[in-house]
VOGU-3710 file (C-alpha; in Angstrom, 3 decimals, decimal comma):
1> xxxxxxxxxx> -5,634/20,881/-24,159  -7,011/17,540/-26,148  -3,216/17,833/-28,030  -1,741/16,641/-24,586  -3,765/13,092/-24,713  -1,302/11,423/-26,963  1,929/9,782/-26,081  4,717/10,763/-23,951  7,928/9,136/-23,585  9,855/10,451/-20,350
11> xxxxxxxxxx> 13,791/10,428/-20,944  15,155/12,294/-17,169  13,899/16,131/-16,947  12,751/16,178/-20,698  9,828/14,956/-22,259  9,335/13,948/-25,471  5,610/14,944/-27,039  3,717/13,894/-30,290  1,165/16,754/-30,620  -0,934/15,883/-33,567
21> xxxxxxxxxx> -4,031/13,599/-33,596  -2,870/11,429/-36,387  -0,017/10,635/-34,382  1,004/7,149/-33,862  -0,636/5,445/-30,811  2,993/4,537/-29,539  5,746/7,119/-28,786  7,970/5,667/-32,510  5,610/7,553/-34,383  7,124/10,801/-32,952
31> xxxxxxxxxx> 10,833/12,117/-34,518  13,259/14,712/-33,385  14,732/14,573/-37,088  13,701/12,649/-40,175  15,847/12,752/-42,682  18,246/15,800/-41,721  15,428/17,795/-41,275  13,761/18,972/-37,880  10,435/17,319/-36,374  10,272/18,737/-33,150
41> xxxxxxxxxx> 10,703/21,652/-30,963  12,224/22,407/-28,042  9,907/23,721/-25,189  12,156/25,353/-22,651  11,510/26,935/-19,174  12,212/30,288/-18,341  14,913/29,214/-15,576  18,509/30,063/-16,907  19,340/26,427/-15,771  16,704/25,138/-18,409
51> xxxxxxxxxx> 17,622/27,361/-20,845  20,663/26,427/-20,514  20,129/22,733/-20,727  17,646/23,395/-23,763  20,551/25,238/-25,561  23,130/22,084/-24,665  19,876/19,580/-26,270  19,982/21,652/-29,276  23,481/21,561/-29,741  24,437/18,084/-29,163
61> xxxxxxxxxx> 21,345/17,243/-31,671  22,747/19,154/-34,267  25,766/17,734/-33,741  24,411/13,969/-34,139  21,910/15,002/-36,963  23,274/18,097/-38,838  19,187/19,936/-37,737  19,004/22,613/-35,528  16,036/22,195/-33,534  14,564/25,910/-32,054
71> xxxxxxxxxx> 13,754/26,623/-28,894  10,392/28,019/-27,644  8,158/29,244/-25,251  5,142/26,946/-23,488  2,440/30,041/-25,119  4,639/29,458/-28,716  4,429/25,609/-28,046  0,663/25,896/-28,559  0,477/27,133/-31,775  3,123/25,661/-33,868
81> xxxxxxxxxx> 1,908/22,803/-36,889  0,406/20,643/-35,875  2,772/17,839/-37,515  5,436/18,666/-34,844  6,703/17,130/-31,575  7,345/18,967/-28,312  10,541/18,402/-26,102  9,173/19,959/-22,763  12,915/20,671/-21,161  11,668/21,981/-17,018
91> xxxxxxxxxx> 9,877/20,805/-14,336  6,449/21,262/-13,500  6,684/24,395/-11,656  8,982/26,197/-14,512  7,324/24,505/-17,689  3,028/24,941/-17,506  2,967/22,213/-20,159  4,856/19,673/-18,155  2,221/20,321/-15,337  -0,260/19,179/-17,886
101> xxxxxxxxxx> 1,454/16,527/-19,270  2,019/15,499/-15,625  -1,946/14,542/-15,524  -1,982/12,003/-18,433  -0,948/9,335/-16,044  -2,867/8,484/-13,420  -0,434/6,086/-11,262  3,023/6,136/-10,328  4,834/3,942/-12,760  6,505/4,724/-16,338
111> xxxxxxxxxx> 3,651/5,119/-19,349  4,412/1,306/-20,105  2,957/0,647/-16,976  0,258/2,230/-16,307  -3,249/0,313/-15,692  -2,137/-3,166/-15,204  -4,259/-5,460/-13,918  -3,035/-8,662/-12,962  0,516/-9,994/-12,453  0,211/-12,007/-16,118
121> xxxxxxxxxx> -0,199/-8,597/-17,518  2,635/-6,893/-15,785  4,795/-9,819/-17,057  4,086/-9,490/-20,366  4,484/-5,889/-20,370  8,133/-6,441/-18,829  9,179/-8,893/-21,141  8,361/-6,287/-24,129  9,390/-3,049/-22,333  12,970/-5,165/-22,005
131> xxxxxxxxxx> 12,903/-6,518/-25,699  12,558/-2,945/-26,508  15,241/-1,851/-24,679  17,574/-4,133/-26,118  16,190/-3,736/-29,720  17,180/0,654/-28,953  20,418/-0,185/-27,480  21,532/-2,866/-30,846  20,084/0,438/-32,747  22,817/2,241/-31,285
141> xxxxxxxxxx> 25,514/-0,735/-31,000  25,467/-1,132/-27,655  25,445/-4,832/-26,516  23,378/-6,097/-23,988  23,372/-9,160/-21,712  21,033/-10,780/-19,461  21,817/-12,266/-16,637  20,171/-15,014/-14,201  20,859/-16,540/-10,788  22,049/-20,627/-12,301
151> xxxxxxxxxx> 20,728/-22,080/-8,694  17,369/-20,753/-7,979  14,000/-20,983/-9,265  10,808/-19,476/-8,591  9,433/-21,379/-5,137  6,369/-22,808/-7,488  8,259/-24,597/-9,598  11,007/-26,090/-6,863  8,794/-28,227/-5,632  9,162/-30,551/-8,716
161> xxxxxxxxxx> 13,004/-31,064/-7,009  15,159/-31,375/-3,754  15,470/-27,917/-2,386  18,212/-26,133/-0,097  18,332/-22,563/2,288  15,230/-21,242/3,193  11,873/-22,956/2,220  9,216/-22,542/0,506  11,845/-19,551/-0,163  14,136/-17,661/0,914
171> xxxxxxxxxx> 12,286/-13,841/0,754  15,089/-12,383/-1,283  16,793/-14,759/-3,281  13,601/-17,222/-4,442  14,308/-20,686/-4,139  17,668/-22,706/-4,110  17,705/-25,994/-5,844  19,951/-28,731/-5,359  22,266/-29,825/-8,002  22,120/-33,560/-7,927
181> xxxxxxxxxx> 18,521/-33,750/-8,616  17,768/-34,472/-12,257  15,097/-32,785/-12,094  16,683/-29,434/-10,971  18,552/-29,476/-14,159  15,110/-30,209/-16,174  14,110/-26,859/-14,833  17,034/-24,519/-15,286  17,183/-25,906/-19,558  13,805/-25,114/-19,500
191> xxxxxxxxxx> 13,862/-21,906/-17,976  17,443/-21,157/-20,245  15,012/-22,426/-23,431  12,560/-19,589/-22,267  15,146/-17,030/-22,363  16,497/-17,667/-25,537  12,728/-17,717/-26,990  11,638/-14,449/-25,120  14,856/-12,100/-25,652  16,068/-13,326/-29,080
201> xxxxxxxxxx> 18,164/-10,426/-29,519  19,921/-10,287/-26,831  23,662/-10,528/-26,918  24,252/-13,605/-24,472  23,124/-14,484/-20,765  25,060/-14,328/-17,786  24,811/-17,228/-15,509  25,547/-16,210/-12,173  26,529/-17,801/-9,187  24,262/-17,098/-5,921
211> xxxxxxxxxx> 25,008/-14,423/-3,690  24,792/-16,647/-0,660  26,405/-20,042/-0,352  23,566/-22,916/-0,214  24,792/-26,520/-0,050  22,150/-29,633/0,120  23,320/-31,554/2,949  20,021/-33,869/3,776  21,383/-37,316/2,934  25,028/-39,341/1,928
221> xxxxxxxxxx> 24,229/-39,280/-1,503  24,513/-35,440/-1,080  27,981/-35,652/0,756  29,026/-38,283/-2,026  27,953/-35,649/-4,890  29,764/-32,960/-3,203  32,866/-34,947/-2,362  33,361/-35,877/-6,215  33,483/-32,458/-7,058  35,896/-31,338/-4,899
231> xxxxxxxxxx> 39,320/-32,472/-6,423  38,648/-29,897/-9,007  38,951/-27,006/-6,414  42,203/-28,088/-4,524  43,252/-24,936/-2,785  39,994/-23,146/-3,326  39,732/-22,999/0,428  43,031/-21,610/1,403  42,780/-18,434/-1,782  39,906/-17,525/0,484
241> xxxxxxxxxx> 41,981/-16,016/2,956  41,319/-12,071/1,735  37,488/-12,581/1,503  36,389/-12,096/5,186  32,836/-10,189/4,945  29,805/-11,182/3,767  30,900/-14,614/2,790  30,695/-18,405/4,956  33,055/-18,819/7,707  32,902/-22,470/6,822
251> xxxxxxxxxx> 35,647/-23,795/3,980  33,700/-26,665/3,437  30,525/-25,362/2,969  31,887/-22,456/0,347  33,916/-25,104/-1,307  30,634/-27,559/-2,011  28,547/-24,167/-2,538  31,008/-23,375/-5,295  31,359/-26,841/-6,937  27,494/-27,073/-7,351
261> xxxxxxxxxx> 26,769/-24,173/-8,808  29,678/-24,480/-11,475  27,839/-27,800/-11,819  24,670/-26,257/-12,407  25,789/-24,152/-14,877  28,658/-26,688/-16,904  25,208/-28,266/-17,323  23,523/-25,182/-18,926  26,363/-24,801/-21,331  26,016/-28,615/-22,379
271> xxxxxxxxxx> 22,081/-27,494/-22,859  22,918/-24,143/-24,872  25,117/-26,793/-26,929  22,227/-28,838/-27,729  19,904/-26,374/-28,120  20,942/-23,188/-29,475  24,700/-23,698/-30,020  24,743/-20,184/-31,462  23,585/-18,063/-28,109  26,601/-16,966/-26,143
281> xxxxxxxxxx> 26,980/-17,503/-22,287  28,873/-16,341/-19,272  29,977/-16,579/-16,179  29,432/-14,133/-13,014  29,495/-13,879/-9,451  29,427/-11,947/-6,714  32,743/-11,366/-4,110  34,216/-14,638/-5,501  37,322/-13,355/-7,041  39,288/-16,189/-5,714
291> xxxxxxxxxx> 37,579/-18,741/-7,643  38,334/-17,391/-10,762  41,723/-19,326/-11,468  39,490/-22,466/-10,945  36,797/-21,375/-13,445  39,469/-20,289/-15,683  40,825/-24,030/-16,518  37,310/-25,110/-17,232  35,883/-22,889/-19,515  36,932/-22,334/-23,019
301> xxxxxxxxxx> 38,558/-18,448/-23,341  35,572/-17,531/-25,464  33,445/-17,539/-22,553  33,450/-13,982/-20,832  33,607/-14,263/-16,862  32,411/-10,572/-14,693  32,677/-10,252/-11,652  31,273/-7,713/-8,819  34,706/-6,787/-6,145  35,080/-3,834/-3,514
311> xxxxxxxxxx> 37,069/-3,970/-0,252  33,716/-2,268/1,182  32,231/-5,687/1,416  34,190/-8,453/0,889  37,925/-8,021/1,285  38,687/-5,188/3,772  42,112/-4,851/3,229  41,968/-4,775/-0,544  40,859/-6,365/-3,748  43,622/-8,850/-5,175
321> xxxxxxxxxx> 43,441/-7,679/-8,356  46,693/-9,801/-9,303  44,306/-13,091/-9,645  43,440/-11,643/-12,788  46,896/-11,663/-14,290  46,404/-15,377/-15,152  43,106/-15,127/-16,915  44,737/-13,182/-20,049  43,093/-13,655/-23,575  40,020/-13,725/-21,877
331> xxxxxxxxxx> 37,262/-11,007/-21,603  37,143/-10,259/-17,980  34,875/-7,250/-16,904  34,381/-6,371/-13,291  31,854/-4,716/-11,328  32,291/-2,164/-9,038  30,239/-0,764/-6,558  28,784/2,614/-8,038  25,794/2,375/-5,315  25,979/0,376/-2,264
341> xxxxxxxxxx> 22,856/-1,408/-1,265  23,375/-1,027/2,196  23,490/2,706/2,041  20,455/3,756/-0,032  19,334/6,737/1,398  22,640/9,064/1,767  24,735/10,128/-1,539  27,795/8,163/-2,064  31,544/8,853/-2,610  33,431/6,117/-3,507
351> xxxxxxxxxx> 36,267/7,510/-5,542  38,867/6,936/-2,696  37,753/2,916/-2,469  37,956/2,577/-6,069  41,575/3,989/-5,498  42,323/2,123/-2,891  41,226/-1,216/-4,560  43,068/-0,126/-7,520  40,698/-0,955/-9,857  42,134/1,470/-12,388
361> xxxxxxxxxx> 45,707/0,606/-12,720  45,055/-2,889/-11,511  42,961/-3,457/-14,469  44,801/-2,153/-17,344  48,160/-3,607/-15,204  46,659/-7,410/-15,250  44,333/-7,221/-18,467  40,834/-6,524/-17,382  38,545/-5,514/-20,471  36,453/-3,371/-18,607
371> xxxxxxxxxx> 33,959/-2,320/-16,000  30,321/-2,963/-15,656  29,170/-0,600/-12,494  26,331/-1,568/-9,828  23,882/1,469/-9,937  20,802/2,450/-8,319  20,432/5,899/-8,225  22,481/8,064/-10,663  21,828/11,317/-9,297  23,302/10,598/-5,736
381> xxxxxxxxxx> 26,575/9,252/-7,783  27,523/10,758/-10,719  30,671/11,483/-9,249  31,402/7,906/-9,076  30,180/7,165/-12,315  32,301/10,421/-14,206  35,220/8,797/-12,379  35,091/5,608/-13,520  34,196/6,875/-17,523  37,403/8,423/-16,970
391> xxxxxxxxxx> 39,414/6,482/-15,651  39,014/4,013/-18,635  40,975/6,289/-20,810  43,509/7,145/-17,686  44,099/4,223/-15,667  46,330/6,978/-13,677  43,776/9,617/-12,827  43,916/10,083/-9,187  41,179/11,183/-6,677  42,643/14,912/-6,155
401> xxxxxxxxxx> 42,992/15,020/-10,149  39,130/13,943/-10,653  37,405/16,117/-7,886  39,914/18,946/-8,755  38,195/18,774/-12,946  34,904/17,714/-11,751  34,407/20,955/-9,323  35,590/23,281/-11,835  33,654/21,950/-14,825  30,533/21,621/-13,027
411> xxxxxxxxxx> 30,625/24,297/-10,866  32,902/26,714/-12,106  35,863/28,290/-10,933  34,453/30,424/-8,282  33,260/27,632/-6,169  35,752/25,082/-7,123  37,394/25,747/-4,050  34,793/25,095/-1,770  32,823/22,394/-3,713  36,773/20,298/-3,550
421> xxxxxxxxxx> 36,653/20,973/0,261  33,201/19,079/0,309  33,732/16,408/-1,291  37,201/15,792/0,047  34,848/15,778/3,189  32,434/13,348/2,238  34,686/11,224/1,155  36,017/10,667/4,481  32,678/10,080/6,056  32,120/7,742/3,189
431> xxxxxxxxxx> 35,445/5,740/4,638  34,570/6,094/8,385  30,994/4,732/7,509  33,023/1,431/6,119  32,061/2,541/2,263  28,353/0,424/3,111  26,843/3,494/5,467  26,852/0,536/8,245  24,224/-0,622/6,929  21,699/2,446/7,271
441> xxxxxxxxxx> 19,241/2,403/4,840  19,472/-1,289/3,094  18,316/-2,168/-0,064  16,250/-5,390/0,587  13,833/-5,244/4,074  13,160/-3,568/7,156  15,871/-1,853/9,463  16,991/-3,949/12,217  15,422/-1,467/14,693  12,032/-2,552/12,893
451> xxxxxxxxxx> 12,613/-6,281/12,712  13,369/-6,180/16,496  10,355/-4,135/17,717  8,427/-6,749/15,313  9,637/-9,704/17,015  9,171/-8,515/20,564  5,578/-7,687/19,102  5,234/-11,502/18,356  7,055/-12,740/21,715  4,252/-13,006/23,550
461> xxxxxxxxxx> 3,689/-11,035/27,185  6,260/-8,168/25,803  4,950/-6,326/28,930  8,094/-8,401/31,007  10,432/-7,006/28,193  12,359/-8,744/25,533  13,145/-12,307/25,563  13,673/-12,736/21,236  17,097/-14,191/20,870  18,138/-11,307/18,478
471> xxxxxxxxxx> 17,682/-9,095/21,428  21,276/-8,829/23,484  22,616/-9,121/19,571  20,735/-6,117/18,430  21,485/-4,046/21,623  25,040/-4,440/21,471  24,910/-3,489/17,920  22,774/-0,149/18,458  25,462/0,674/20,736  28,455/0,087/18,726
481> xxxxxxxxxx> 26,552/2,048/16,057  25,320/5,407/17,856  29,160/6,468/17,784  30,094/5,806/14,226  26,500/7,842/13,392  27,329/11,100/15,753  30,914/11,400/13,943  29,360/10,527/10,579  26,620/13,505/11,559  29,565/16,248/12,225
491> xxxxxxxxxx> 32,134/15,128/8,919  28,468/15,820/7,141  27,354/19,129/8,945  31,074/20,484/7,620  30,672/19,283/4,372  27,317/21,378/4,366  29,457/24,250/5,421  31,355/24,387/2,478  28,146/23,504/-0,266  26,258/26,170/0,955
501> xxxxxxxxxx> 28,937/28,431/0,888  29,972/27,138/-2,734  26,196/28,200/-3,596  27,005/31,771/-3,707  29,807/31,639/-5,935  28,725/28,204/-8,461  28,130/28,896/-11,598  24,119/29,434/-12,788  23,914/25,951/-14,867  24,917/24,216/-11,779
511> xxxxxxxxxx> 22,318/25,442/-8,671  20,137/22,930/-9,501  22,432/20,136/-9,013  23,787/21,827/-6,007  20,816/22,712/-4,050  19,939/18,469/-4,704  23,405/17,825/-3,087  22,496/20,256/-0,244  19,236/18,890/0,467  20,669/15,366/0,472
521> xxxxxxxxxx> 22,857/16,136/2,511  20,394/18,082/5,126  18,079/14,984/4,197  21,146/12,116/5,102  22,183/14,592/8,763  18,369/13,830/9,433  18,098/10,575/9,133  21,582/9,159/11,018  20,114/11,735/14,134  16,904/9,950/14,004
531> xxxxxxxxxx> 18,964/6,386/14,171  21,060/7,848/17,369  17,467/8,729/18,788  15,882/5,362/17,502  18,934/3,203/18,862  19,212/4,759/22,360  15,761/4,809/22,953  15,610/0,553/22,483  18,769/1,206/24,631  17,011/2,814/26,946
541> xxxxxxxxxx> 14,427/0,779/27,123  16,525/-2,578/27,457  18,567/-0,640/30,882  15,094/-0,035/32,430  13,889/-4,059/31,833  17,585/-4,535/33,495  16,686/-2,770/36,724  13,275/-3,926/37,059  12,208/-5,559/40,592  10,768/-8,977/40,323
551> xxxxxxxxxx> 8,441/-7,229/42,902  8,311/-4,493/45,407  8,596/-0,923/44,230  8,975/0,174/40,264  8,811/3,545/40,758  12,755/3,804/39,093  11,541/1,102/36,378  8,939/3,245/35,238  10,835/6,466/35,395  13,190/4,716/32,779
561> xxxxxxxxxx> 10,300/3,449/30,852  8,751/6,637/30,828  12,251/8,033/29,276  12,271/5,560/26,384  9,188/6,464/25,127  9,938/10,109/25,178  12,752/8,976/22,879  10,499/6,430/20,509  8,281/9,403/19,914  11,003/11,868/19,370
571> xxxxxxxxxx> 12,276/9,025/16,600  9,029/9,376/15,160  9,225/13,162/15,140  12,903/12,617/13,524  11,462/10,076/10,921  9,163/12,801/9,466  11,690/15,377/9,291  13,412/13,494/7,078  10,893/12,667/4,820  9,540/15,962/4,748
581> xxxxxxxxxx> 13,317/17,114/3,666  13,535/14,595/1,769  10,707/15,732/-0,664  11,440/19,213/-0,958  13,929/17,800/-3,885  12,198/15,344/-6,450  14,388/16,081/-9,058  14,691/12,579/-10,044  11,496/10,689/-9,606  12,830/6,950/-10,266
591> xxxxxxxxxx> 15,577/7,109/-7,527  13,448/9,991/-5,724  10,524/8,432/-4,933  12,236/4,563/-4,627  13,596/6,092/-1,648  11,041/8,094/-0,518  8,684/5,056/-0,375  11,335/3,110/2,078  11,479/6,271/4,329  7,889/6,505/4,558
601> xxxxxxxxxx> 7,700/2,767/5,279  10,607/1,748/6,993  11,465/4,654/9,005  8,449/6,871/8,942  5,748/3,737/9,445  8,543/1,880/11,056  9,102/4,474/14,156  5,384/4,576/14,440  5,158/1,037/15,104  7,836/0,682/17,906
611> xxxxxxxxxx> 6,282/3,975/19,631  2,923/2,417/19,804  4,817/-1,035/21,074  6,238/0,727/24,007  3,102/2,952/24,907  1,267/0,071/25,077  3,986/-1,467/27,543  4,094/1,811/29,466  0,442/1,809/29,615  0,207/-1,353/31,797
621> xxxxxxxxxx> 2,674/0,008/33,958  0,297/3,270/34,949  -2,563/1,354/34,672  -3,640/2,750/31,517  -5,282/1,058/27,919  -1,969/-1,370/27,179  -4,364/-2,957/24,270  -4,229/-0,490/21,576  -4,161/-2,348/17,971  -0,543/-2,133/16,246
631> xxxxxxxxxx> -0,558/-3,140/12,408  2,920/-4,274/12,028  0,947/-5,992/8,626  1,420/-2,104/7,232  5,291/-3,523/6,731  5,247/-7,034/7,422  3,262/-9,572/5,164  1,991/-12,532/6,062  3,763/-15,013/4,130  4,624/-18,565/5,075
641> xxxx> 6,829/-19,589/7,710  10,256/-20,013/7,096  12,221/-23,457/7,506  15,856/-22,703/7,692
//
């Protein structure tokens, strides 16, 4: 099939085909309609649910264009002019022409990406796959802005200045830079002159304050920068009092945090001003909400402010979404949590929090603009997503209200009943789980089940047992956690009740997207029991070290060593479950396979690791090989060490 060598662009379950050789080299040369007339085809499955979803492409195309586009068959496909494009609708298995087009590529990345060499290339590639994007979204007036973290800098380039957190860097974050170092302002105009040059056409830029609260504290002319600053932010410490999670205990430290960022980026506005007056900036952050009346005196109303909120992370007992009442005549967005980062494995059902933080009525009550969601992985949140497109046209829509729609338009009427019952269900598990998961799957490194069996690796003579200092922390953690995971596993074995049994009555467009919900949720049971088995196996272990004789007889010691290790391998056993459930569903290969590369190398490679750890220890106990290689290096790389 030489007509399946040209370009395909890959927009969710459809792909778009040019099919003639004097096609374009890039996918613009290929049209669905030029000039109210149809260019392409639609290349359907023989599923219902494809045919179905073919019919709805056709529809909503005529609808935007005025062309009906027809639908084929794969054996049709072949033989049509060769001046037309294909839109394969069906996966691989349903559609024999996406299971060629599925060949073109040889690695794992979107056509833009494929066969980069070197890092230089895969930035340049970026930078244009990003231009593009915001050249098609100005195409269909959509404004976009960029955004960039105002206090840190790549770790090669802050060694030109006075550096804080972390060094040469902190492993998530880059690089924090101090603010009273002339030179640390050199490199954030430069790097704003950069951004202007490489995304022209982008609406503005974002300057955001960091995540985490860095302060330069080496020498007095530090404290005397910081102390200046402060008389601008009289009470800043005390409107801190909702904001209890994930933010510094230390007033002092969040109030100078605070001042020097706003410093560092006051100083990129006076730098716009000199050097492209005409580029618009803002100003974001994350779980700072209270600082917002500050910021509001200082910048001119022109300047938009967005800000990321939920109760799930940094205010437990509720957003105050009244501190936006005195920010009026400004455009104020905020960001809500669509996707949790600490909960990237399990589907998510946030509805309730966003009712309970009132973001809805809050908003259009105190005169927020609008919303700009935090998303990862669409497929395991649409719900969250449907209710928040909603919401902005009913600021009253309540939870009951929005499931109550949802399962009857997307499952029909049948199964409503059921599918309601679920969710109501997970939503509850969503709340007992603290809206994060407690931390389950996280977005940004290794479980803390890996880090520990890493660091006893490193400790030196683990055969005595742990000595790491994160030890007694992690143990009492694994036990507060195993009985928050055993409820969390029952709330989601009855929500499976009711999915499966909403399967045999849901309507035939929806199976699809039910059988995914089932199979996360079989995938999500999996994965909490192999946390309860990972957890009370280090549990396990850490009672036997706690009985052990300095001398004399072991014989109990090694019975309860003996135990653990049971337990590490059946974790292992658990990890690959999951993983093997996990893939019976790739549905949606960017969130799909993002998480089925952590499982594999967090959990799956991860439980591996801490078995062979604690064979090894149990094989100098019976006198066995205790010297078998383990390559933590398969998760952890060598980088530096750390100064914090």
């Amino acid at each position: 099939m030489s007509r399946l060598k040209w370009p395909v662009v890959l927009t969710g379950a459809v792909f778009l085909l040019t099919c003639c050789e004097g096609a374009a080299a890039d996918s613009a040369g290929a049209f669905l309609v030029y000039q109210g007339h149809a260019q392409a085809v639609i290349v359907a499955g023989q599923s219902s649910f494809y045919q179905f979803a073919a019919h709805e492409l056709m529809r909503y195309v005529e609808a935007l264009s005025g062309a009906k586009l027809e639908i084929i068959t794969p054996d049709a496909a072949r033989r049509i002019p060769k001046d037309q494009a294909w839109i394969l609708v069906g996966g691989p298995d349903a559609n024999d022409l996406v299971r060629e087009a599925a060949g073109i590529y040889p690695g794992l990345a979107p056509p833009e990406f494929q066969n980069i060499r070197d890092p230089e290339q895969a930035f340049a590639i970026a930078q244009r796959f990003l231009r593009d994007i915001i050249d098609y979204a100005k195409s269909r007036k959509i404004r976009v802005w960029l955004g960039i973290d105002a206090t840190s800098v790549s770790p090669n380039l802050s060694r030109f200045t006075t550096r804080a957190g972390a060094l040469p860097f902190d492993a998530i974050f880059g690089t924090f830079t101090c603010p009273d170092n002339p030179i640390s302002l050199e490199l954030n105009e430069a790097r704003l002159k950069s951004l202007i040059q490489t995304y022209p056409n982008a609406d503005g830029f974002f300057m955001w304050l960091p995540e985490t609260y860095p302060v330069c504290n080496d020498n007095d002319a530090d404290r005397q920068f910081y102390l200046k600053l402060r008389p601008q932010y009289q009470g800043e410490a005390e409107s801190r009092a909702l904001f209890t999670r994930d933010i510094t205990d230390d007033n002092d430290q969040l109030v100078d945090s605070n001042s020097g960022s706003i410093y560092f980026i006051q100083k990129l506005f006076e730098a716009r001003d000199r050097i492209a007056p005409h580029v618009k900036l803002g100003v974001a952050a994350y779980g700072r909400l209270y600082l917002w009346p500050f910021l509001d005196k200082m910048f001119p109303k022109d300047v938009p402010f967005d800000e990321m909120e939920s109760s799930g992370v940094w205010t437990p007992t509720g957003v105050p979404m009244n501190l936006f009442d005195g920010m009026r005549g400004r455009e104020n967005t905020i960001i809500n949590r669509i996707d949790d980062d600490s909960n990237m494995l399990g589907m998510q059902f946030n509805v309730h929090l966003y009712d309970k933080d009132q973001v809805l009525i809050s908003s259009e009550k105190y005169g927020v603009t609008g919303f700009a969601s935090q998303a990862y992985r669409d497929p395991e949140t649409d719900w969250n997503i449907k209710y928040m497109s909603e919401g902005g046209y009913d600021a009253h829509l309540t939870p009951q209200q929005f499931y109550a729609d949802y399962s009857r338009r997307i499952f029909g009427e049948a199964a409503a009943p059921r599918m309601l019952a679920a969710f109501a269900t997970l939503e509850k598990n969503e709340q007992l789980m603290g809206w994060n998961g407690r931390y389950n799957f996280g977005c940004c490194g290794p479980p803390p089940e890996l880090k520990v069996a890493y660091e006893f690796w490193r400790q030196g003579d683990a055969f005595d047992g742990p000595t790491i200092p994160r030890w007694r922390g992690f143990i009492s953690q694994a036990q507060n956690q195993i009985p928050y995971y055993n409820q969390s596993i029952q709330m989601l074995q009855s929500a499976l009740v009711d999915l499966r049994a909403a399967q045999t009555a849901a309507a035939p467009p929806s199976q699809a997207r039910l059988a995914y919900m089932i199979n996360r949720t079989e995938a999500y049971i999996l994965h909490l029991q192999m946390l309860v088995t990972w957890d009370q196996a280090y549990l396990d272990l850490d009672a036997a070290f706690q009985i052990k004789p300095r001398g004399g007889n072991l014989d109990e010691f090694v019975r309860r060593l003996d135990g653990s290790l049971l337990e590490f391998t059946e974790a292992h056993r658990k990890a690959r479950a999951t993983a093997d459930k996990w893939v019976e569903r790739i549905d949606y290969p960017a969130s799909d396979l993002g998480v089925l590369y952590r499982i594999n190398t967090y959990t799956l490679t991860g439980t591996e690791l801490s078995e062979k750890l604690v064979q090894n220890i149990d094989n100098f106990y019976h006198g066995r090989d205790y010297l078998q290689p383990i390559d933590f290096g398969k998760v952890f790389a060598q980088e530096p060490v750390l100064k914090r």
